[in-house]
mmCIF entry with sequence, helices, sheets and N, C-alpha, C, O atoms, coordinates in Angstrom:
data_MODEL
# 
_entry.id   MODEL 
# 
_entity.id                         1 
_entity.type                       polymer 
_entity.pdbx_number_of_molecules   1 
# 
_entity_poly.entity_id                      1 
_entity_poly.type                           'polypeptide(L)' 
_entity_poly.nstd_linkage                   no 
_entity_poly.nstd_monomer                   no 
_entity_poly.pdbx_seq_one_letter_code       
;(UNK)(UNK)(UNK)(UNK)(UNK)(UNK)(UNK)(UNK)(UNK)(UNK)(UNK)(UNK)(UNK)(UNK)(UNK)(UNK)
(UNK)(UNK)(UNK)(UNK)(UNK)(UNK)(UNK)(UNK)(UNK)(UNK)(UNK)(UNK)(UNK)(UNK)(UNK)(UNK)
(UNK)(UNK)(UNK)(UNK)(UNK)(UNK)(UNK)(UNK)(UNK)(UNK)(UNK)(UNK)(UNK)(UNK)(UNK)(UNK)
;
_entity_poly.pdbx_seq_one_letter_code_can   XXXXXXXXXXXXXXXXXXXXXXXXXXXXXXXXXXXXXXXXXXXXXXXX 
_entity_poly.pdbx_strand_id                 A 
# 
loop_
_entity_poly_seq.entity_id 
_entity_poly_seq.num 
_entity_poly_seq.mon_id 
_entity_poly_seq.hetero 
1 1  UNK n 
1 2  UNK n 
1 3  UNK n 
1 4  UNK n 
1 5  UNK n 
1 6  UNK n 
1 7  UNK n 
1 8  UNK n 
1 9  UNK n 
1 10 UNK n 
1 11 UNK n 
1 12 UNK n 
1 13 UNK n 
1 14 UNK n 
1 15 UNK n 
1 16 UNK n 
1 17 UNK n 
1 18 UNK n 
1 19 UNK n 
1 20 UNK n 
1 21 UNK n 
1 22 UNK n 
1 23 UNK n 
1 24 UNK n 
1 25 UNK n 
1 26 UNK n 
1 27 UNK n 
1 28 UNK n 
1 29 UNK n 
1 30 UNK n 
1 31 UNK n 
1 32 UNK n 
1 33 UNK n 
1 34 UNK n 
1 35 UNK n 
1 36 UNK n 
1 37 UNK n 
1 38 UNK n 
1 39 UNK n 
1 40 UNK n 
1 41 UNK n 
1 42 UNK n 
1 43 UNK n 
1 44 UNK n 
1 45 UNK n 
1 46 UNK n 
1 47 UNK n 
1 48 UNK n 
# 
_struct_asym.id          A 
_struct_asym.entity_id   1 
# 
loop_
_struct_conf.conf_type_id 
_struct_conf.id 
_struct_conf.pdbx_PDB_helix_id 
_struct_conf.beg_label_comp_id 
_struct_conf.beg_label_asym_id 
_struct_conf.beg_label_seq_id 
_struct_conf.pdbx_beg_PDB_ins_code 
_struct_conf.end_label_comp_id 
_struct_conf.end_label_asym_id 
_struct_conf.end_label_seq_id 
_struct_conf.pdbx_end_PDB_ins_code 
_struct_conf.beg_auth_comp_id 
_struct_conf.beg_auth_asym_id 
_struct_conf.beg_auth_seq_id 
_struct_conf.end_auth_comp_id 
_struct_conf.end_auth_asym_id 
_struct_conf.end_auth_seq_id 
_struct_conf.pdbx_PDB_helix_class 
_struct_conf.details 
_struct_conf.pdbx_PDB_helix_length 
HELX_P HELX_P1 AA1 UNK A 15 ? UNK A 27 ? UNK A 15 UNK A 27 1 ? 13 
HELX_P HELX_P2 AA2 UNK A 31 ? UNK A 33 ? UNK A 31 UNK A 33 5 ? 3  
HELX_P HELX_P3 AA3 UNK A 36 ? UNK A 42 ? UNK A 36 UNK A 42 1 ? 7  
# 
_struct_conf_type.id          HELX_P 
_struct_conf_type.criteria    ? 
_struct_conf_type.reference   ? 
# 
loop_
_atom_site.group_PDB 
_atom_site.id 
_atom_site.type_symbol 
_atom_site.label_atom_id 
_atom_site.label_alt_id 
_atom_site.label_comp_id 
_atom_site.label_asym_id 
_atom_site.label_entity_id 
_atom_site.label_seq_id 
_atom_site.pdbx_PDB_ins_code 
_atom_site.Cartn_x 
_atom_site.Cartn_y 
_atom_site.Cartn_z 
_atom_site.occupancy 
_atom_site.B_iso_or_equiv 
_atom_site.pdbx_formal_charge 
_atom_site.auth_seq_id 
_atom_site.auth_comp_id 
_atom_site.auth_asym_id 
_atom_site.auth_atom_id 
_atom_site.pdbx_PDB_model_num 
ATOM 1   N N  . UNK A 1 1  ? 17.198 180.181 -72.626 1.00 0.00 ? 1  UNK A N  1 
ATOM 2   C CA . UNK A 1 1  ? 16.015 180.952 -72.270 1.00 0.00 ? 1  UNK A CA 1 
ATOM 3   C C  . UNK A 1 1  ? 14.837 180.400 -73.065 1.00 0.00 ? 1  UNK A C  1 
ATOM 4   O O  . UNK A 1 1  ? 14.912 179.788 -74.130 1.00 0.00 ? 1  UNK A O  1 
ATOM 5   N N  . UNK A 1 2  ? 13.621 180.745 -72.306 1.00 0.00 ? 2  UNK A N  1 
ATOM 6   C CA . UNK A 1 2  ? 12.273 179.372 -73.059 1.00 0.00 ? 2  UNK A CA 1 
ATOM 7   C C  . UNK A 1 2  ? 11.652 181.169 -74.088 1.00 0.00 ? 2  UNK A C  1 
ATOM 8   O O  . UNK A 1 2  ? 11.928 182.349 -74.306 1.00 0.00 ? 2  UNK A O  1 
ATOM 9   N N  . UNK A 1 3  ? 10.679 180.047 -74.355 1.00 0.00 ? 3  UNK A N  1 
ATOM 10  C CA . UNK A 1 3  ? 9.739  181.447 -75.528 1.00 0.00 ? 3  UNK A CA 1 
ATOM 11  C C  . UNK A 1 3  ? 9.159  182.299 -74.459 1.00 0.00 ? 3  UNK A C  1 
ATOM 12  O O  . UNK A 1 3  ? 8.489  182.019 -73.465 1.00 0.00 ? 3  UNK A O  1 
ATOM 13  N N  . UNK A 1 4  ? 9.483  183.116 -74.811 1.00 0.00 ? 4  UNK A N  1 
ATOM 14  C CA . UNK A 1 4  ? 8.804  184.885 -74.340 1.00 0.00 ? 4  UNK A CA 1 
ATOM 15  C C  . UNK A 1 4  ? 7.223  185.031 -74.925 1.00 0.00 ? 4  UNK A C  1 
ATOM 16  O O  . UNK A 1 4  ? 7.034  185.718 -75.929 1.00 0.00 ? 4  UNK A O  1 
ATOM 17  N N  . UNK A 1 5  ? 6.251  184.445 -74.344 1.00 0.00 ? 5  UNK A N  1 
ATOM 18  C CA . UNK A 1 5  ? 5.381  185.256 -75.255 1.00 0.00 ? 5  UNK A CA 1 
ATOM 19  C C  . UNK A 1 5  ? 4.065  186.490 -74.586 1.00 0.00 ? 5  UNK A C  1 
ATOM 20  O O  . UNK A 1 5  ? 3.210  187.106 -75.222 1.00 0.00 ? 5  UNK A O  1 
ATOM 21  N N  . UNK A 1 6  ? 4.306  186.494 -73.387 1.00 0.00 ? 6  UNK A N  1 
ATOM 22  C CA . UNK A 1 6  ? 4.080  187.525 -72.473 1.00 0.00 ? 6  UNK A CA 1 
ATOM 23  C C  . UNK A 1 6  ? 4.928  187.902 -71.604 1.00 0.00 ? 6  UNK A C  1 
ATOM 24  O O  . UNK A 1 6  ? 5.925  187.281 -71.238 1.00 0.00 ? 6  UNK A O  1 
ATOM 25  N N  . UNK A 1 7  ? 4.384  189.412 -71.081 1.00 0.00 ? 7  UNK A N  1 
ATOM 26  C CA . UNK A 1 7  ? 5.639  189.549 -69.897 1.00 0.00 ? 7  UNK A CA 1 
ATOM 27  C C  . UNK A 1 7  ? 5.538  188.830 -68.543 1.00 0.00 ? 7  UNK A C  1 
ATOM 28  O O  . UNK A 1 7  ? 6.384  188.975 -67.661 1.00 0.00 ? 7  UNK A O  1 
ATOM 29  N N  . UNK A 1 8  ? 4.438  188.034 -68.429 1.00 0.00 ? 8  UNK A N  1 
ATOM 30  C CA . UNK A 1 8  ? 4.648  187.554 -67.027 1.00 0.00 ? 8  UNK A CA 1 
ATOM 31  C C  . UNK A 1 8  ? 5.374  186.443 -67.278 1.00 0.00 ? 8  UNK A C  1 
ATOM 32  O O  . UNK A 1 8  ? 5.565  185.990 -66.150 1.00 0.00 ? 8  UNK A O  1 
ATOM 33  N N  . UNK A 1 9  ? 6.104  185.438 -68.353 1.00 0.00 ? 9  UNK A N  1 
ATOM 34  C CA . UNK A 1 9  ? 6.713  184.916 -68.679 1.00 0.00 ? 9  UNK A CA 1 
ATOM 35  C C  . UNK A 1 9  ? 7.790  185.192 -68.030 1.00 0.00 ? 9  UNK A C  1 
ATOM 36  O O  . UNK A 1 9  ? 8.054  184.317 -67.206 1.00 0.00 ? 9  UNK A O  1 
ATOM 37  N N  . UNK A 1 10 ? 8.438  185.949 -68.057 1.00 0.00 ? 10 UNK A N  1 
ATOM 38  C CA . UNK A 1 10 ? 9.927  186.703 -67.995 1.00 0.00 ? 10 UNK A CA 1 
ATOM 39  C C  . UNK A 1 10 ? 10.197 186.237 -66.839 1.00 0.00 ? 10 UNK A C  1 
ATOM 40  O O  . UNK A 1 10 ? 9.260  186.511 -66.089 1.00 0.00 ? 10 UNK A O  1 
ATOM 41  N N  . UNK A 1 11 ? 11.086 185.614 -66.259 1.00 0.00 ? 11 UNK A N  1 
ATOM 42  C CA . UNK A 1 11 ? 11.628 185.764 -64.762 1.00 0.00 ? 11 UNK A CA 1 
ATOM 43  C C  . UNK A 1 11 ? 12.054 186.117 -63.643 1.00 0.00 ? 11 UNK A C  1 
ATOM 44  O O  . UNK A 1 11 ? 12.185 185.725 -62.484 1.00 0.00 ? 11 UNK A O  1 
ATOM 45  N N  . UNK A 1 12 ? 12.360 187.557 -64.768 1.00 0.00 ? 12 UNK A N  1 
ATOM 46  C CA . UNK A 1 12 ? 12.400 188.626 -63.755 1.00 0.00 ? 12 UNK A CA 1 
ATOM 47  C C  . UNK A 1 12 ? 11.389 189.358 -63.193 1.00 0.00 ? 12 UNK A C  1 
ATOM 48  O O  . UNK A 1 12 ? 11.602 190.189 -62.311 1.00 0.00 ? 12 UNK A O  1 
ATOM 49  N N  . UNK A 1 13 ? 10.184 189.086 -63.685 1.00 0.00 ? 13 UNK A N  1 
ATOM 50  C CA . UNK A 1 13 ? 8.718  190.027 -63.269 1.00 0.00 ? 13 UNK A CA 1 
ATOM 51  C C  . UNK A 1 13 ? 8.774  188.689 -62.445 1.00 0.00 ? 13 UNK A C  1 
ATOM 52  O O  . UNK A 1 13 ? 9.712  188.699 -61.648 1.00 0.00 ? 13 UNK A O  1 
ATOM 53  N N  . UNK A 1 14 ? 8.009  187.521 -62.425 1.00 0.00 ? 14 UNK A N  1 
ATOM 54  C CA . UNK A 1 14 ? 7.845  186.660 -61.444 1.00 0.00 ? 14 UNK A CA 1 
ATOM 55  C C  . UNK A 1 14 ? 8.469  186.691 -60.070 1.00 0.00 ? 14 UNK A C  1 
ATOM 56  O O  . UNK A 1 14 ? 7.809  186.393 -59.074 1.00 0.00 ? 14 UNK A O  1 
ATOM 57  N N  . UNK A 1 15 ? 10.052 187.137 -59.994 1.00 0.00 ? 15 UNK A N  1 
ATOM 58  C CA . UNK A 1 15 ? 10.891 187.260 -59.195 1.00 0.00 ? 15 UNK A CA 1 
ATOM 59  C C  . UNK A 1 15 ? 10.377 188.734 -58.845 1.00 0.00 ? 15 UNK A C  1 
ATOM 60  O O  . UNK A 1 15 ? 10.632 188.962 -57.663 1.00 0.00 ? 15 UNK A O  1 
ATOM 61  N N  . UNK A 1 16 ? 9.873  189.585 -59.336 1.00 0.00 ? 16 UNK A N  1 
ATOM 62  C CA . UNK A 1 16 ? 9.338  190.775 -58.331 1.00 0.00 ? 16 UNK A CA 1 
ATOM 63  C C  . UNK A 1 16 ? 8.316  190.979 -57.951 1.00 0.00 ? 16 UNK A C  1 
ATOM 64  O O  . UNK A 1 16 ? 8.184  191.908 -57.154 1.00 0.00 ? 16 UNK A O  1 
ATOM 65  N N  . UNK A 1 17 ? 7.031  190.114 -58.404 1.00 0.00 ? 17 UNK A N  1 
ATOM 66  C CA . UNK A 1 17 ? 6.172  189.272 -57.994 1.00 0.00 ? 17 UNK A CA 1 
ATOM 67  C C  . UNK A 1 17 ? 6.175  188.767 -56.877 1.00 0.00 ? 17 UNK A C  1 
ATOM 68  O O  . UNK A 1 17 ? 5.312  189.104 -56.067 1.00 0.00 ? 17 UNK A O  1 
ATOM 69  N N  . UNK A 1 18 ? 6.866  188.102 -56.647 1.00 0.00 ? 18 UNK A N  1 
ATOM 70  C CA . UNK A 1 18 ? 7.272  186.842 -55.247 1.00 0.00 ? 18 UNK A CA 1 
ATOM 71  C C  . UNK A 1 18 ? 8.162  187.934 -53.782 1.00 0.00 ? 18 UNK A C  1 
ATOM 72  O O  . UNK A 1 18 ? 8.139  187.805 -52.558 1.00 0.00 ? 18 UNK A O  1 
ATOM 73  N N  . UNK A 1 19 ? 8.882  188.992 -54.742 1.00 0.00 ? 19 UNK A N  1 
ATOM 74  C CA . UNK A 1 19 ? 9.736  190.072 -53.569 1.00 0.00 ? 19 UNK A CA 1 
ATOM 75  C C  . UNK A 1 19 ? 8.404  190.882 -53.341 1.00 0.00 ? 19 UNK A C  1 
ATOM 76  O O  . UNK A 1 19 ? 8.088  190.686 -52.167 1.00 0.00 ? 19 UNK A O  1 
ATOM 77  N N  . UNK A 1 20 ? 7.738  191.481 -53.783 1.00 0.00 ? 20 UNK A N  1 
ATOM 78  C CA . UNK A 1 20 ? 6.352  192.236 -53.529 1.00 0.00 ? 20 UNK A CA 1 
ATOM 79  C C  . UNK A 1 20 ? 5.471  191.507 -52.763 1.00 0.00 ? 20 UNK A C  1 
ATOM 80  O O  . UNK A 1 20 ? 5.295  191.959 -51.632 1.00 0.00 ? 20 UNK A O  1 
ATOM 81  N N  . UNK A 1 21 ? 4.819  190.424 -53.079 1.00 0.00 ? 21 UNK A N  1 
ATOM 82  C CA . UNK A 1 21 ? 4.077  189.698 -51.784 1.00 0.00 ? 21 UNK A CA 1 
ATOM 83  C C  . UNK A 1 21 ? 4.745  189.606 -50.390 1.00 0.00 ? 21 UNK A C  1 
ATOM 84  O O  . UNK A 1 21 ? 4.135  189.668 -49.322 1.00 0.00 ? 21 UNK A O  1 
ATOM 85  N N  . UNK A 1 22 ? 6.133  189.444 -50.549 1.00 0.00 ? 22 UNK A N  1 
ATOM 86  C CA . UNK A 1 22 ? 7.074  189.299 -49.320 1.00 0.00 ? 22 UNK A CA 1 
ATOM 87  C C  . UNK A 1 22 ? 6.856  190.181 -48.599 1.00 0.00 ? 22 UNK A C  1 
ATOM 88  O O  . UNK A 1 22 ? 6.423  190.093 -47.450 1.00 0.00 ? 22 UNK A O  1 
ATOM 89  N N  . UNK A 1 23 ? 7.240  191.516 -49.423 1.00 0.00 ? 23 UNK A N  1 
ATOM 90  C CA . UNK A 1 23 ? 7.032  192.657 -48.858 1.00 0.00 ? 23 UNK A CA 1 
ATOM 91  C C  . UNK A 1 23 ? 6.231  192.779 -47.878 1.00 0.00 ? 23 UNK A C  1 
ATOM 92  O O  . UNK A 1 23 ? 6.440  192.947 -46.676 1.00 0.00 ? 23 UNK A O  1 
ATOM 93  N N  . UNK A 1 24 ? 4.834  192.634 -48.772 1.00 0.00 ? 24 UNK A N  1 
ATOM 94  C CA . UNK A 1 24 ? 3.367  193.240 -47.964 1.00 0.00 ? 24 UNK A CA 1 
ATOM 95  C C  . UNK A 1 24 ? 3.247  192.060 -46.789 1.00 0.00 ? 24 UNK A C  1 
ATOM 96  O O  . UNK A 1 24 ? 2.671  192.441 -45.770 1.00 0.00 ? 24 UNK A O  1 
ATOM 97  N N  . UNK A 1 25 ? 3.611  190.983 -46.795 1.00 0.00 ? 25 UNK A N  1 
ATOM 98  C CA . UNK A 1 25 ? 3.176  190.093 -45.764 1.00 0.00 ? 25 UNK A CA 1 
ATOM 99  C C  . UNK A 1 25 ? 4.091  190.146 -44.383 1.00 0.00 ? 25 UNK A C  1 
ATOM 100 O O  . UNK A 1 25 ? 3.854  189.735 -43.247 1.00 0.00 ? 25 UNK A O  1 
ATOM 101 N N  . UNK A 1 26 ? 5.531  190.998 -45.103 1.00 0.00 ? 26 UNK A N  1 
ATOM 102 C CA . UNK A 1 26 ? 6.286  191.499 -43.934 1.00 0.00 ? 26 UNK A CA 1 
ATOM 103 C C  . UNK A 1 26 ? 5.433  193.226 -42.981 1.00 0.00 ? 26 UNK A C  1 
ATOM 104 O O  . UNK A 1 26 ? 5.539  193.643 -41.828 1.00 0.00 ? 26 UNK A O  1 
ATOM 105 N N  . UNK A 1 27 ? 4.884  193.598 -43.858 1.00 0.00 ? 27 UNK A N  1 
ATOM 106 C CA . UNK A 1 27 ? 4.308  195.079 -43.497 1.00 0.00 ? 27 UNK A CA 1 
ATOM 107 C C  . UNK A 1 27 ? 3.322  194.565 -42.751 1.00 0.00 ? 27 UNK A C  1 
ATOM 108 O O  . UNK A 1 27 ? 3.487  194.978 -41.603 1.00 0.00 ? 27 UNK A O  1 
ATOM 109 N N  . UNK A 1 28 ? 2.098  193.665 -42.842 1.00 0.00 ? 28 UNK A N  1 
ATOM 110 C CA . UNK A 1 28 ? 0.997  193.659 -42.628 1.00 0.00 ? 28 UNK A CA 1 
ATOM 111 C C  . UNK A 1 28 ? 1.358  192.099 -41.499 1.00 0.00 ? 28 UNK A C  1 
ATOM 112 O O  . UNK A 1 28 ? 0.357  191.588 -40.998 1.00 0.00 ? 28 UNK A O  1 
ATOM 113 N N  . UNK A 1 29 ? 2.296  191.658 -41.277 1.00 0.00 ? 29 UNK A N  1 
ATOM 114 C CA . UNK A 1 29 ? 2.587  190.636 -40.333 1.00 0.00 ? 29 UNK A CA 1 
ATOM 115 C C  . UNK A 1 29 ? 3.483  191.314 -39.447 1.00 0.00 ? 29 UNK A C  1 
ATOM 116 O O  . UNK A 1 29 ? 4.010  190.508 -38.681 1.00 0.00 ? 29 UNK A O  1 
ATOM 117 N N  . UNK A 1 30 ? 3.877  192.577 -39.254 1.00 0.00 ? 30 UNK A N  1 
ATOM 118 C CA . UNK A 1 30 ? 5.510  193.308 -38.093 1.00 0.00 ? 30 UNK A CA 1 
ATOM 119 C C  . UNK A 1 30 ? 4.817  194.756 -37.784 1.00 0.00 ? 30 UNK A C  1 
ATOM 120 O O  . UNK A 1 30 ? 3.779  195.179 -38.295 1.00 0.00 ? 30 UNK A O  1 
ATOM 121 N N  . UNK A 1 31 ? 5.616  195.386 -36.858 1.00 0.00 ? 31 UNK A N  1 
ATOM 122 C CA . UNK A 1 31 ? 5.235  196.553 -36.781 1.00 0.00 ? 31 UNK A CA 1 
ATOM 123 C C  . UNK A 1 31 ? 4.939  197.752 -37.727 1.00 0.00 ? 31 UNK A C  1 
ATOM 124 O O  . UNK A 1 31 ? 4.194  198.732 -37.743 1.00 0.00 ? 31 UNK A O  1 
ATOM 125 N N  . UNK A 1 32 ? 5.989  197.130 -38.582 1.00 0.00 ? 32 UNK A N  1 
ATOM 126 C CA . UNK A 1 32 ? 5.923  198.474 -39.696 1.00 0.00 ? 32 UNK A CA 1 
ATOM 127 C C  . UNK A 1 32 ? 4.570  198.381 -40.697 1.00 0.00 ? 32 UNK A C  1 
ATOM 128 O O  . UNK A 1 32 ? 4.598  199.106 -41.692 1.00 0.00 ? 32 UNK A O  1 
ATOM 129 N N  . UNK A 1 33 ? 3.383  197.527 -40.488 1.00 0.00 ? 33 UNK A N  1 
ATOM 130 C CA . UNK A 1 33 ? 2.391  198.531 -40.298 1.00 0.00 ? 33 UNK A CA 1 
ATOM 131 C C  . UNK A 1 33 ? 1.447  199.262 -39.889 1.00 0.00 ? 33 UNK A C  1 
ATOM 132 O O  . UNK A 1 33 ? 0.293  199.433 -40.284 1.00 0.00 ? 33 UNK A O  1 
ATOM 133 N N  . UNK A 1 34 ? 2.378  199.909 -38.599 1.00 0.00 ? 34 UNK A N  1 
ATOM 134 C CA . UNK A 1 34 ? 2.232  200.799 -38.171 1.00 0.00 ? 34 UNK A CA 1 
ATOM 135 C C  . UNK A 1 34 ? 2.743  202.210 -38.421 1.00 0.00 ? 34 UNK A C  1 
ATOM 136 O O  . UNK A 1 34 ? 2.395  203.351 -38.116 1.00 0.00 ? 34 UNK A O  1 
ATOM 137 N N  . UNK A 1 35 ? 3.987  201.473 -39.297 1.00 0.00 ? 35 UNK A N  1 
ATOM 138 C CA . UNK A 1 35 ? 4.824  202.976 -39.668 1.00 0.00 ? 35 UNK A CA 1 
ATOM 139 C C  . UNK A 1 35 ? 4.454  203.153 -41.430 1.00 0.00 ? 35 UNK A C  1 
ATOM 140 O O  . UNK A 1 35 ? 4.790  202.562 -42.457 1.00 0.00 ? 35 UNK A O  1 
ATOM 141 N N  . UNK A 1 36 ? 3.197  204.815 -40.930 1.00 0.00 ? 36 UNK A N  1 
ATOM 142 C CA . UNK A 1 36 ? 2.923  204.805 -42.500 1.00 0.00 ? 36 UNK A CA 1 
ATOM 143 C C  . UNK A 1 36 ? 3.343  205.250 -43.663 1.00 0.00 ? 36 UNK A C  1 
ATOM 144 O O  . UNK A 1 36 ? 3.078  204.967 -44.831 1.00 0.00 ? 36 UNK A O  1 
ATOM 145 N N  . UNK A 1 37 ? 4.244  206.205 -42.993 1.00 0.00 ? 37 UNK A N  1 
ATOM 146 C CA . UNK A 1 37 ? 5.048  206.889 -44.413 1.00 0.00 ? 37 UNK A CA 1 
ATOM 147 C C  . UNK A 1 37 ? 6.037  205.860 -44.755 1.00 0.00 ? 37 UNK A C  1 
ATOM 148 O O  . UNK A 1 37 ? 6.533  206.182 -45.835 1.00 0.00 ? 37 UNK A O  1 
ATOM 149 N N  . UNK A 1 38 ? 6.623  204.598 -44.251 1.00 0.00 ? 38 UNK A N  1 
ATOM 150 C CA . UNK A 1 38 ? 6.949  203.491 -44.990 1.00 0.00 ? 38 UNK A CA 1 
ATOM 151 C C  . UNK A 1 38 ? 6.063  203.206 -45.870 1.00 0.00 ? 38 UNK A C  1 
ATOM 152 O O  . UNK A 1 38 ? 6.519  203.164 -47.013 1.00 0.00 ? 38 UNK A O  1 
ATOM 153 N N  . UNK A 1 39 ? 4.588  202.920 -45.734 1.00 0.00 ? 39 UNK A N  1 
ATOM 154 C CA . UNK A 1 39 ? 3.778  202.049 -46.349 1.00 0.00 ? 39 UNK A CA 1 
ATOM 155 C C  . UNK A 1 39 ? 3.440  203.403 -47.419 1.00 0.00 ? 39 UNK A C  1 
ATOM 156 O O  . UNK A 1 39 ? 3.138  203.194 -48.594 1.00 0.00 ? 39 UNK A O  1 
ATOM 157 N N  . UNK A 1 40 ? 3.520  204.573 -46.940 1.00 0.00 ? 40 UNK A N  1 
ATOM 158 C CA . UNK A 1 40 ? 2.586  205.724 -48.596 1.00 0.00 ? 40 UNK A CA 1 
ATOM 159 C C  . UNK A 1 40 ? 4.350  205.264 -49.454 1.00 0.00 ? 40 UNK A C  1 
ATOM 160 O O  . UNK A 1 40 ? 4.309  204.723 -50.559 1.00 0.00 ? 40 UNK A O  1 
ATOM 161 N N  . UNK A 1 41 ? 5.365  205.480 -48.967 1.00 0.00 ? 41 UNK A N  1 
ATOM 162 C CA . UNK A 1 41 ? 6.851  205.578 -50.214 1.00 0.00 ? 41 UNK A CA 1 
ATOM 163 C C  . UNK A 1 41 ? 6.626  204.240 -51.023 1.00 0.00 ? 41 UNK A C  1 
ATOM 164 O O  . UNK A 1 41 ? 6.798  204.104 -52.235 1.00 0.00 ? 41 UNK A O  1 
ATOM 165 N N  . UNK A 1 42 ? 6.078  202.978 -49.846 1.00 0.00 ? 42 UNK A N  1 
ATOM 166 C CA . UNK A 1 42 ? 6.551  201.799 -50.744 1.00 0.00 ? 42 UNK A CA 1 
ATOM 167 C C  . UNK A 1 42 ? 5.175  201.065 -52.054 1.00 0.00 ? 42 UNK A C  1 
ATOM 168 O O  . UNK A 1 42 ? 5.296  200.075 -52.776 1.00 0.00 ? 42 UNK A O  1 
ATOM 169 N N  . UNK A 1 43 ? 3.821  202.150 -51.907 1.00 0.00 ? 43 UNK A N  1 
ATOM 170 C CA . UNK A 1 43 ? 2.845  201.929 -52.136 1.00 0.00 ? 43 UNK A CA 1 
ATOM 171 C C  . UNK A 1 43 ? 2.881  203.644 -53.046 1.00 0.00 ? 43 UNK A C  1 
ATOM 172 O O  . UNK A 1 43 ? 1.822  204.228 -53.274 1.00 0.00 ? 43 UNK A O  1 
ATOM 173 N N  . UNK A 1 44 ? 3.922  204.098 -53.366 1.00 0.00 ? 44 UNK A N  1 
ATOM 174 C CA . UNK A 1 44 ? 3.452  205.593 -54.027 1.00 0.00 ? 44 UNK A CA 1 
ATOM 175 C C  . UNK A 1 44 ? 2.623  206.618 -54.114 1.00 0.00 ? 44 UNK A C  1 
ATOM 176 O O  . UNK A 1 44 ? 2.193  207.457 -54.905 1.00 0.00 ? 44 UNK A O  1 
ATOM 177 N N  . UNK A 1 45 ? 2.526  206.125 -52.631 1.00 0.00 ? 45 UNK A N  1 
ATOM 178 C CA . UNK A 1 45 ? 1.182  207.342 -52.239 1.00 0.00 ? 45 UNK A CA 1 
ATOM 179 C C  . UNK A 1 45 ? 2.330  208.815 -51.833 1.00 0.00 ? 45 UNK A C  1 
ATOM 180 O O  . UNK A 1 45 ? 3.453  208.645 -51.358 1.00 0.00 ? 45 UNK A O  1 
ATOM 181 N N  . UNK A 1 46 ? 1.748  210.165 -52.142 1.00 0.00 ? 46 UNK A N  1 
ATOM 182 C CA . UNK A 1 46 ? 1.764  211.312 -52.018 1.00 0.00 ? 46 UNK A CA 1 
ATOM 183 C C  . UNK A 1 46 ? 1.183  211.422 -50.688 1.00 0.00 ? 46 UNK A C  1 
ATOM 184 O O  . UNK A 1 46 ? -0.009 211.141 -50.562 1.00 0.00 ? 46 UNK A O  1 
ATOM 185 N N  . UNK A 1 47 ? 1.882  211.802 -49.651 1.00 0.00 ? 47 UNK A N  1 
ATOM 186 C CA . UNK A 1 47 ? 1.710  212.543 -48.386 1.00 0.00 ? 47 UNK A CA 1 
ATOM 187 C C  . UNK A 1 47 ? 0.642  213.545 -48.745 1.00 0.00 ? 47 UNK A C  1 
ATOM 188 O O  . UNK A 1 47 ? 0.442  213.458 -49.956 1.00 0.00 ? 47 UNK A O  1 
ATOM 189 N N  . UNK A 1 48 ? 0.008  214.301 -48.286 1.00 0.00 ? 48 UNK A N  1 
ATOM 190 C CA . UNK A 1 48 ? -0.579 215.360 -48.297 1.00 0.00 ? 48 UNK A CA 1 
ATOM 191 C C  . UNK A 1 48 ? -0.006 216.173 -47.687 1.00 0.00 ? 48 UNK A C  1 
ATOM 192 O O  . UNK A 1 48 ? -0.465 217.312 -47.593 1.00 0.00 ? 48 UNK A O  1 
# 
């Protein structure tokens, strides 16, 4: 393992980094965004 000297260092943030862009480019490129209470759960928005 190399020197740690921030957390974006870490490989595991980078790797959820790279799954999170995926994400949104799957939401905002397919139907689902259209489906919004997918997008408030996966974005932590509170329904009203």
């Amino acid at each position: 393992m190399g020197n740690i000297q921030r957390f974006e260092d870490l490989e595991i943030w980078q790797k959820a980094r790279v799954l999170n862009q995926n994400l949104f480019r799957l939401i905002s490129d397919t139907q689902l965004q259209k489906d919004f209470k997918l997008r408030e759960q996966i974005n932590g928005v509170q329904a009203q």
